[in-house]
C-alpha positions in Angstrom: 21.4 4.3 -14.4 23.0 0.9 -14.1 21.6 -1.8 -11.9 18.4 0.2 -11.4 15.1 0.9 -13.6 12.5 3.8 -13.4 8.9 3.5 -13.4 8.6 3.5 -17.0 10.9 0.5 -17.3 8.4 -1.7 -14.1 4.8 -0.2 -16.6 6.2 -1.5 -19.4 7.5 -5.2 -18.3 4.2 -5.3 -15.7 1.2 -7.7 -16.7 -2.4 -5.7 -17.6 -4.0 -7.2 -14.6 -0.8 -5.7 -12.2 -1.9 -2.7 -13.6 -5.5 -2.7 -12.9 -5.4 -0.6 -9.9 -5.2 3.0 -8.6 -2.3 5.2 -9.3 -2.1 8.2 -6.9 0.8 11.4 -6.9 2.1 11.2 -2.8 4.0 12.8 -0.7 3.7 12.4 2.9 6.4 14.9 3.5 4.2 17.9 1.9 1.0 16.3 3.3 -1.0 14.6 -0.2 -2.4 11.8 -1.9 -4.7 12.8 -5.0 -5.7 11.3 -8.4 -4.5 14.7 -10.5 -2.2 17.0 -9.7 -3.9 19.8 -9.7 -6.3 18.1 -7.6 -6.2 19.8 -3.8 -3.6 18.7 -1.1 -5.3 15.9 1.2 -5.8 12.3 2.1 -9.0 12.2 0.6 -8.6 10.3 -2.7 -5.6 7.4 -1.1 -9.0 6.8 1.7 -11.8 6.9 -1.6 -9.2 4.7 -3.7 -8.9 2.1 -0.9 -12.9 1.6 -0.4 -13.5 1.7 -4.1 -10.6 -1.1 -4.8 -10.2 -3.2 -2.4 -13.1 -5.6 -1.3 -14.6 -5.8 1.8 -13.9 -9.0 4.3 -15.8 -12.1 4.5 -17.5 -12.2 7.4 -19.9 -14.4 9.3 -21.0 -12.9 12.4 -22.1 -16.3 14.4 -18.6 -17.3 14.3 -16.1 -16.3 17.0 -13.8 -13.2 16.2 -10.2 -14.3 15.5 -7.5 -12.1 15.2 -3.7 -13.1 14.1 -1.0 -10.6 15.6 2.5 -11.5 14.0 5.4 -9.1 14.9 9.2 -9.2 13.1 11.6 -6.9 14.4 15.0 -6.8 13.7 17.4 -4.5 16.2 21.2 -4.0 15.3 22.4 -4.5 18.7 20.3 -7.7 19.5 19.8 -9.3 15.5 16.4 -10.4 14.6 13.9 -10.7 16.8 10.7 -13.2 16.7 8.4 -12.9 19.5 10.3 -13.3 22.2 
């Protein structure tokens, strides 16, 4: 495998805290996201794992509601394109 590393190779040379998160088995092809293997196809556990990780926003709900929409695309034909 030259030029390329598995997964064991990125675990080892990864820091403790870029580890301190959820690993899942996926496949979207055959439908599942779950903690074990033998667990049941389904979503369920890549939803749980996203509420239980990652924190909820800061919000303050006198303020006005801002939203930031920022779109890349890039089209063979036309090159790349930003907001035209």
């Amino acid at each position: 495998m030259s030029g390329r590393s598995s997964g064991t190779d990125a675990r080892q040379s990864a820091s403790d805290e870029q580890l301190d998160c959820p690993f899942l088995f996926a496949s979207s092809k055959n439908g599942y996201a779950k903690k074990k293997l033998e667990d049941p196809d389904g979503y369920e556990a890549a939803f749980e794992s996203i509420i239980d990780f990652i924190p909820a926003p800061k919000v303050t709900p006198d303020e006005e509601t801002r939203l930031l929409v920022s779109t890349i695309d890039y089209n063979e034909f036309v090159g790349k394109n930003r907001n035209r």
